[in-house]
C-alpha positions in Angstrom: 54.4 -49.0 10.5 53.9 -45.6 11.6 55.4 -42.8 13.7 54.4 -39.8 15.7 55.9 -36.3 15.7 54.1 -34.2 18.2 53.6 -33.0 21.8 51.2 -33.8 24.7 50.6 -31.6 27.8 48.4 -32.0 31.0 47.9 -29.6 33.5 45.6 -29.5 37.0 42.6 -27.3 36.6 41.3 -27.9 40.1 43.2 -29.4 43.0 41.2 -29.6 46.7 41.0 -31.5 49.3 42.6 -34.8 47.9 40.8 -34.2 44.7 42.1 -33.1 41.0 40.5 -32.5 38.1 43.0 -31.6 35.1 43.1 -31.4 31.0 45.1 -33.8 28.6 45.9 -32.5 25.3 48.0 -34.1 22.7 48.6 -33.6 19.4 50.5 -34.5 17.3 51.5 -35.4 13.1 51.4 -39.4 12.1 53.6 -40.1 9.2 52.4 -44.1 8.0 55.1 -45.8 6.2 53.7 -48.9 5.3 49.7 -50.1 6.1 47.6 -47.7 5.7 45.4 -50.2 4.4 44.7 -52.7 7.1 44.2 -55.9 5.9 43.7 -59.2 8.4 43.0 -63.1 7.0 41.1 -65.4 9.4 39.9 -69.0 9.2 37.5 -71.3 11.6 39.0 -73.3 14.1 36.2 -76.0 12.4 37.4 -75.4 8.9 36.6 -73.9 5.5 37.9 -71.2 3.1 40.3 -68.4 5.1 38.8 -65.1 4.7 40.3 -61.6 4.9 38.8 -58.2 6.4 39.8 -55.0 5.0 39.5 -52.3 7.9 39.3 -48.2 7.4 42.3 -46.9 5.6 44.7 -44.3 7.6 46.3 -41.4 5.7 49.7 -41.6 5.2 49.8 -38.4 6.7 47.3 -36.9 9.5 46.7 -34.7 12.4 45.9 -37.2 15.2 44.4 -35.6 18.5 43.1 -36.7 22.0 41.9 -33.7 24.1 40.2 -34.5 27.3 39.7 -34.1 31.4 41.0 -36.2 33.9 39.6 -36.6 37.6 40.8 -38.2 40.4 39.9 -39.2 43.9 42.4 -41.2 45.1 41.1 -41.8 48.5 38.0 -43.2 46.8 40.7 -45.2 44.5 38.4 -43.6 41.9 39.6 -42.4 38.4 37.3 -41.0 35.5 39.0 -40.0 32.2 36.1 -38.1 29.2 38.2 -37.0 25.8 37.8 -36.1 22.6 40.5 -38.6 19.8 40.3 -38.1 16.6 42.5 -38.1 13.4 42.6 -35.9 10.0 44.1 -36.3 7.1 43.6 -36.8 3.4 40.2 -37.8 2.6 40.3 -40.1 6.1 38.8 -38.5 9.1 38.1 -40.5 12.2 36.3 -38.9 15.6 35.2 -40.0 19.1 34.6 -39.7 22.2 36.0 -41.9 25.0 35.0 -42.2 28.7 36.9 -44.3 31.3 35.8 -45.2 35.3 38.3 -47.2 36.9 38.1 -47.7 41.1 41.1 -48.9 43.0 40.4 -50.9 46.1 42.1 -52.9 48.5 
């Protein structure tokens, strides 16, 4: 159980012609109350021991960020998305970079 304290913003960079490209930032403090030690058991369907997984810890407390672009061309029904997420905090520090394409047709 976790929460966000933070603030997010997107403005248009270019806007012609039915197109727009803009920028996404958000940023923001997580506060983790409870979890920050994932922890998952499984079994098989067929049988045998359950096991359990222990993911990456979170810090209890971290900067978490997701800065990126945004383009649209909606009479294409196309949208692409390219950002930056990443979280800091502690001795935990996660980074990436994530691209969407999605196209909308009829």
């Amino acid at each position: 159980f976790y929460t966000h304290l933070g603030l997010e913003q997107a403005m248009p960079l270019y806007q012609a012609n039915d197109k727009l490209i803009s920028e996404r930032v958000m940023l923001a403090w997580r506060h983790a109350y409870t979890g920050v030690y994932p922890l998952s058991t499984f079994a098989f369907t067929s049988g045998g021991n359950p096991f359990a997984i222990q993911g990456a810890p979170i810090a209890k407390d971290a900067l978490v960020m997701d800065i990126g672009l945004d383009a649209t061309l909606p009479h294409k029904g196309l949208n692409m998305r390219l950002a930056y997420i990443g979280q800091v905090g502690g001795q935990v520090q996660d980074h990436g970079l994530t691209g969407r394409i999605s196209w909308q047709f009829d």
